[in-house]
C-alpha positions in Angstrom: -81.4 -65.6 -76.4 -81.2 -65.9 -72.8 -79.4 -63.3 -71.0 -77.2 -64.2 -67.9 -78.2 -62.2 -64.9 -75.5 -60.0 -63.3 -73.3 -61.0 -60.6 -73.7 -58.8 -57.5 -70.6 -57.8 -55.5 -71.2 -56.3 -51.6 -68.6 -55.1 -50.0 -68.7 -56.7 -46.4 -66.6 -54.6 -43.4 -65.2 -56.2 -40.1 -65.2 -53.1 -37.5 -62.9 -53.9 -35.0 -63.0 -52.1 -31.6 -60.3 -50.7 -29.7 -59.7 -48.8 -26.8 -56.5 -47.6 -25.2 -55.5 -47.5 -21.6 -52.7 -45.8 -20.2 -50.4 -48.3 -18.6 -50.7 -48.9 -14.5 -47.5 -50.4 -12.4 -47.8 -53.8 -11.0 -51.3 -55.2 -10.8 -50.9 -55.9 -6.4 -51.0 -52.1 -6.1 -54.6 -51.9 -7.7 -57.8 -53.8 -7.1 -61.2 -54.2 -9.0 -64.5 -53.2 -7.5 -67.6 -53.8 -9.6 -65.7 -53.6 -12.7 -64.0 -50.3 -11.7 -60.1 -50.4 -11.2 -58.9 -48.7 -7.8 -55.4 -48.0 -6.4 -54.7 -50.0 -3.5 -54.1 -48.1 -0.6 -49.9 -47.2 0.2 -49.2 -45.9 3.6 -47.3 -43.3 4.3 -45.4 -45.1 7.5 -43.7 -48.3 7.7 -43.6 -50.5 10.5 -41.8 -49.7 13.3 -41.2 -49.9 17.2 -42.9 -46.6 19.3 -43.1 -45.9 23.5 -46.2 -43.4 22.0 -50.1 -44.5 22.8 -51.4 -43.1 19.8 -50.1 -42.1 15.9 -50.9 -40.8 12.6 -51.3 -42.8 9.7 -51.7 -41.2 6.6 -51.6 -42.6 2.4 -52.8 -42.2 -0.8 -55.5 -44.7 -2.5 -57.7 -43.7 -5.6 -59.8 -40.2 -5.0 -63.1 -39.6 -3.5 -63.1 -43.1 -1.8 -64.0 -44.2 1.8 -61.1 -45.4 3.5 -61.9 -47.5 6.8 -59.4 -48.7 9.6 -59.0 -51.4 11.6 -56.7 -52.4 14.6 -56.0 -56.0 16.2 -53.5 -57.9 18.2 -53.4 -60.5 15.5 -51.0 -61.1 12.5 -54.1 -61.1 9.7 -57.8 -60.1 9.9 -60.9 -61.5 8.1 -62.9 -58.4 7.3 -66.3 -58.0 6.5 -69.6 -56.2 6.7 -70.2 -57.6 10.3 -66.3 -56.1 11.3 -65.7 -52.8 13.5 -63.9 -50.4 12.1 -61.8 -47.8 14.4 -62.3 -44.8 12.5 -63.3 -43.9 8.6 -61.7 -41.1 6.2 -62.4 -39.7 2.7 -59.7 -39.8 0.2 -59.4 -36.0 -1.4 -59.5 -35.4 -5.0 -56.1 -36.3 -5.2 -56.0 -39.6 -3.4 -55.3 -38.5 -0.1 -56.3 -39.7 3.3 -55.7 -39.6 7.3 -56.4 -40.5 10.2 -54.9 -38.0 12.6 -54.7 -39.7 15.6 -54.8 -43.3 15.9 -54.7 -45.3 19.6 -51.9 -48.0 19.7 -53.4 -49.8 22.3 -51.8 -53.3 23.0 -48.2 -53.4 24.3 -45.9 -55.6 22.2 -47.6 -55.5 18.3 -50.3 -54.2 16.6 -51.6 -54.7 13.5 -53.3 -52.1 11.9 -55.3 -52.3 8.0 -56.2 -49.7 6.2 -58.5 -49.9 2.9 -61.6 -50.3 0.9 -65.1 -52.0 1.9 -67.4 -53.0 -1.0 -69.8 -55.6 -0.7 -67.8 -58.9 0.7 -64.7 -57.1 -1.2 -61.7 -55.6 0.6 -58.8 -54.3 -0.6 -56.1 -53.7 2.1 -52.9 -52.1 3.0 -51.2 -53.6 6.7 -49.2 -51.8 9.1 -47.4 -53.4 12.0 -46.1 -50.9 15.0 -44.9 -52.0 17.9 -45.6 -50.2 21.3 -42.7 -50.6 24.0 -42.9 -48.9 27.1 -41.7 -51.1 29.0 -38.3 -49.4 31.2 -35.3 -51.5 30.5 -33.4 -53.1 33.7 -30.4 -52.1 35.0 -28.0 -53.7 37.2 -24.5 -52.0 38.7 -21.1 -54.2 39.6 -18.5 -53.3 42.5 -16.5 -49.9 42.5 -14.8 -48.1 45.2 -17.0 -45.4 46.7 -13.6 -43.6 47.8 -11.0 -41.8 46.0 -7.6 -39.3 46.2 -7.4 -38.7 42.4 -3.9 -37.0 43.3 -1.9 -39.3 40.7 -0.3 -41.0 43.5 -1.6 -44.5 41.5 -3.6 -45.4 44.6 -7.5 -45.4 44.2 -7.1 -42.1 41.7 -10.0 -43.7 39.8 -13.1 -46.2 39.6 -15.5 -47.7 37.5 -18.7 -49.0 37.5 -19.4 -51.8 34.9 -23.4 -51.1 34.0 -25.5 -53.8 32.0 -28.6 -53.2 30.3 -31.0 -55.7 29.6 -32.1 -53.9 26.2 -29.7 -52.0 23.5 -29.8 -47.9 24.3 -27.5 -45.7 26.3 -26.0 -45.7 30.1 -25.8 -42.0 31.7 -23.9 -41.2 34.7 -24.3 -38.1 36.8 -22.1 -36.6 40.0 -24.1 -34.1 42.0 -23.1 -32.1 45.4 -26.1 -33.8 47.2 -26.0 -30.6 49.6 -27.2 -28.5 46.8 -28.3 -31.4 43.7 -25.9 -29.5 41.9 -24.1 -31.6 38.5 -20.2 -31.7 39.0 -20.2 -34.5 36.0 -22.1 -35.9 33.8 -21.4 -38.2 30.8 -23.4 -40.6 28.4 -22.1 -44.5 26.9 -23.9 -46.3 24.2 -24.6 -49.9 26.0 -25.9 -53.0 23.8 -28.6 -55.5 24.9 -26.7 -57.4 28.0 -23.2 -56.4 28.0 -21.8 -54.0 30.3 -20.4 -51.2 29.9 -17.8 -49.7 32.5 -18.3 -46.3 33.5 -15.2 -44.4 34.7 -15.0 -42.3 37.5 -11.8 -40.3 38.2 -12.6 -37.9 40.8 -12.5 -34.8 38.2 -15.5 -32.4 37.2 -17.0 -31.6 33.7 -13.8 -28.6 33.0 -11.2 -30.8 34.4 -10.7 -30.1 37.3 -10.3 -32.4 40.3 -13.1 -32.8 42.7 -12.8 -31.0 46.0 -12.7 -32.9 49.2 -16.6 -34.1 50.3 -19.5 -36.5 49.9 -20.8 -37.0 46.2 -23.4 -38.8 45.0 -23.4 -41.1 41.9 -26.8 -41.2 39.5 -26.8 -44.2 37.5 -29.7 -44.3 34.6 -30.1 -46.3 31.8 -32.4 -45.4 28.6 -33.3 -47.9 25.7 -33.5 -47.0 22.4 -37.1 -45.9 22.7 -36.4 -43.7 25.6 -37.9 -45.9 27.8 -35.5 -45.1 31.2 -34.6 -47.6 34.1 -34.7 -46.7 37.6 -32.2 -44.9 38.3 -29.8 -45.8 41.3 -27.8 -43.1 43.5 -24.3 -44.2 44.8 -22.0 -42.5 47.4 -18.8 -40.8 46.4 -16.3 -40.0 48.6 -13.3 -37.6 47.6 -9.9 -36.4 49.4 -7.0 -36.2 48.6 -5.2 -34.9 51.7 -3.4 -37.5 53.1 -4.1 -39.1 57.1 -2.3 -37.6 60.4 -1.7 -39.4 63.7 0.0 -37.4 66.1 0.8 -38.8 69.2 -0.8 -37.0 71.9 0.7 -38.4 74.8 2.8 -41.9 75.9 3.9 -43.6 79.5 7.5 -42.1 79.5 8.8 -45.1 81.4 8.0 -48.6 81.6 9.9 -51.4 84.2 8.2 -54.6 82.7 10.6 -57.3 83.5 10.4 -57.3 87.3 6.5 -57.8 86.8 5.2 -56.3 90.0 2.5 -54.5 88.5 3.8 -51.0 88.2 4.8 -49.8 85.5 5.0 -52.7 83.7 3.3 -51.7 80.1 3.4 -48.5 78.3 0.1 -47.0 77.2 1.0 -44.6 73.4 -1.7 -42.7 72.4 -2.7 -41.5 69.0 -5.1 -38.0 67.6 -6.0 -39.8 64.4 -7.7 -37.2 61.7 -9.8 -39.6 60.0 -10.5 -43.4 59.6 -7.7 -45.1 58.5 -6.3 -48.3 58.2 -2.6 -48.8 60.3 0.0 -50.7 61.1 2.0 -50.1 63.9 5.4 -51.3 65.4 8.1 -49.8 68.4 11.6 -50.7 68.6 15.1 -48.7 68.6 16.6 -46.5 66.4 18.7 -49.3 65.1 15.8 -52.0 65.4 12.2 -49.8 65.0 10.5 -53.2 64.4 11.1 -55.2 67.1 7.4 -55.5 68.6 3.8 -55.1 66.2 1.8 -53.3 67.8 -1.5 -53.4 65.4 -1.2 -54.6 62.3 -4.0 -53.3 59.0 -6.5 -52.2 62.2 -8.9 -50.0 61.6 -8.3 -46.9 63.5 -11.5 -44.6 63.9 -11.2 -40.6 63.6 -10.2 -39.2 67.2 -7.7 -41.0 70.0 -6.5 -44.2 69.6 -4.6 -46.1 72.4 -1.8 -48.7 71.8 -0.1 -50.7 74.5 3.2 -52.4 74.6 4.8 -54.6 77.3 8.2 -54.6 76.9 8.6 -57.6 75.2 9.5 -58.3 71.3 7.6 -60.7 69.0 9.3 -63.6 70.4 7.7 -63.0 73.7 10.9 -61.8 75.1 11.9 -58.8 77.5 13.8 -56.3 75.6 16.6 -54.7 77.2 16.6 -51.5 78.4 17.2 -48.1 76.1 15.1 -45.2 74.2 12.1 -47.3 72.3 10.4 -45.3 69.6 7.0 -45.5 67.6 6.4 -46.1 64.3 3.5 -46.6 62.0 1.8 -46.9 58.1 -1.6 -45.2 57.8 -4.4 -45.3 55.0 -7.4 -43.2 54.6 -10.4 -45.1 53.3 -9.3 -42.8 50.1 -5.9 -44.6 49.3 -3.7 -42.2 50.6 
C-alpha cells in the first residue's frame, strides 16, 4: 500500500521596516548635507537702510555647525571653495551664532550671505542693508529778515519755506549771536522735495516777544537716517518801537519868486532815529500837500536835508503864508 507523503506547511513572514520622524516646517528652511538634514540658517535682522559702517548679524542654524559669511556689492553670489569669506562662527549647542561686528563697507547696498560650506554645497541665508550717509540737501526761499511782531499787522511774522531733497525733519533755531544763546527752537517733519514753511513770529520759546536786536536764524535739515545738511545761519532783525524824525532845524523864510538868488529855497532838516523809508510833502494848514518833497526815499539813521522852492507840483509859485511839513515814515521793521 503506498503511503502518501505528508504535506509540509512553512509559515513565510514579510518584516516591514519603519521608522518615525518628527515632522519639520517647510522643506526651504532645511538643507541636506551628506545625507544629514540641517536647518537653514534664519537671521535675526531684516534688511534695512543704516548711516552705521559696521553691524551685528546674529541667527540660529542647526548646532555645532560652522557658519561662514560673505559680503558683496552684488544682488547674488556663486560660492565655493575658492570664495573669501569675511569672518566664520560656531553655532552653540542650541543653534546659535554671531558675528559681532560686521563692516558695511560700500555706500548704497550690500549684500551679505550667511550659511553652510560642504564640499561644492552651500546652504544660504541673504541679507541686504543699505548704508546712507550721504547728508541730504537743503535749500531756503525768501523771508523778511525784519520784524515789529507788535500786532500792528505789518511784518509781525515771516516764514521761510525749506525743501529737502530726502524725506526727514527741518529744525530751526534763533540764537543771540552775541552770546550763541537759543531764544527758539522748533522741529517740522519735511517729505522728500516739498517744502515746508517755517514760521517766524518774533516770539521766544515761553512766549514772549523778542526784544529789540540782531538774531540769527539756523536752518538744518536731518533725513530719516540722521544724516544732517549744512546748516545755513540767517539774520534776524527785531523792533518794535516805531521811527522818529524830528526836525532839527528849517530856513524860516524863503522869497523865491523874485529869483535873485537869496533866499530863494528853503533848506528842512530832519534827526532821523533809524533807516526808514519816507515820504514827504509841505503845504498849508488847509492844503499840507501842495509840493512832494521825497516820495518812499530811503532816509539813513542821522540828519537828513530836504529842500523846497516855493513852488507846488505844477511848477508854480505858491503864494505867500505859514507853509508846514509833513511826512510818513517806515522802519525796515514795518513800523
Amino acid at each position: 500500500m503506498a503511503v502518501e507523503a505528508p504535506t509540509v506547511y512553512t509559515k513565510q513572514f514579510i518584516y516591514t521596516y519603519v521608522k518615525a520622524y518628527a515632522s519639520i516646517p517647510h522643506f526651504s528652511y532645511y538643507c541636506v548635507f551628506e545625507g544629514t538634514i540641517a536647518q537653514k540658517p534664519v537671521l535675526d535682522q531684516a534688511g534695512a537702510a543704516t548711516k552705521e559702517t559696521s553691524m551685528a548679524i546674529s541667527g540660529s542654524a542647526t548646532a555645532l555647525k560652522v557658519m561662514t559669511l560673505y559680503s558683496t556689492d552684488t544682488p547674488s553670489i556663486k560660492v565655493s571653495a575658492a570664495t573669501i569669506p569675511v569672518a566664520t562662527a560656531f553655532s552653540d549647542t542650541s543653534g546659535r551664532f554671531s558675528f559681532p561686528s560686521v563692516a558695511i563697507p560700500y555706500e548704497g547696498q550690500n549684500y551679505f550671505y550667511v550659511g553652510y560650506m560642504q564640499g561644492t554645497n552651500a546652504a544660504m541665508a541673504k541679507l541686504v542693508m543699505t548704508r546712507d550717509t550721504t547728508s541730504p540737501l537743503m535749500t531756503l526761499g525768501s523771508y523778511s529778515a525784519a520784524l515789529s511782531p507788535n500786532g500792528d499787522g505789518k511784518q509781525d511774522s515771516t516764514t521761510i519755506a525749506v525743501t529737502s531733497n530726502e524725506p526727514g525733519t527741518v529744525g530751526m533755531v534763533i540764537k543771540k549771536p552775541e552770546n550763541n544763546q537759543s531764544v527758539y527752537a522748533t522741529q517740522l517733519s519735511v517729505l522728500a522735495n516739498i517744502s515746508v514753511s517755517v514760521p517766524i513770529d518774533g516770539y521766544t520759546d515761553t512766549g514772549v516777544t523778542l526784544p529789540n536786536g540782531n538774531y540769527v536764524v539756523i536752518i538744518t535739515a536731518t533725513d530719516e537716517l540722521g544724516n544732517i545738511a549744512q546748516s545755513q545761519a540767517l539774520p534776524l532783525y527785531i523792533n518794535t518801537t516805531p521811527p522818529t524824525a524830528a526836525l532839527s532845524s528849517v530856513t524860516p523864510k524863503i522869497s523865491p519868486k523874485n529869483q535873485d538868488g537869496l533866499f530863494d529855497v528853503a533848506t528842512i532838516s530832519l534827526a532821523v532815529s533809524e533807516n526808514v523809508t519816507a515820504s514827504a510833502w509841505i503845504g498849508t494848514a488847509s492844503l499840507p500837500r501842495q509840493r512832494q518833497l521825497a516820495s518812499n526815499a530811503t532816509w539813513n539813521k542821522g540828519v537828513v536835508q530836504l529842500s523846497w522852492d516855493g513852488r507846488d507840483d505844477s511848477g508854480n509859485c505858491v503864494g505867500d503864508g505859514a507853509y508846514y511839513v509833513s511826512y510818513t515814515i517806515s522802519g525796515i521793521a514795518g513800523n
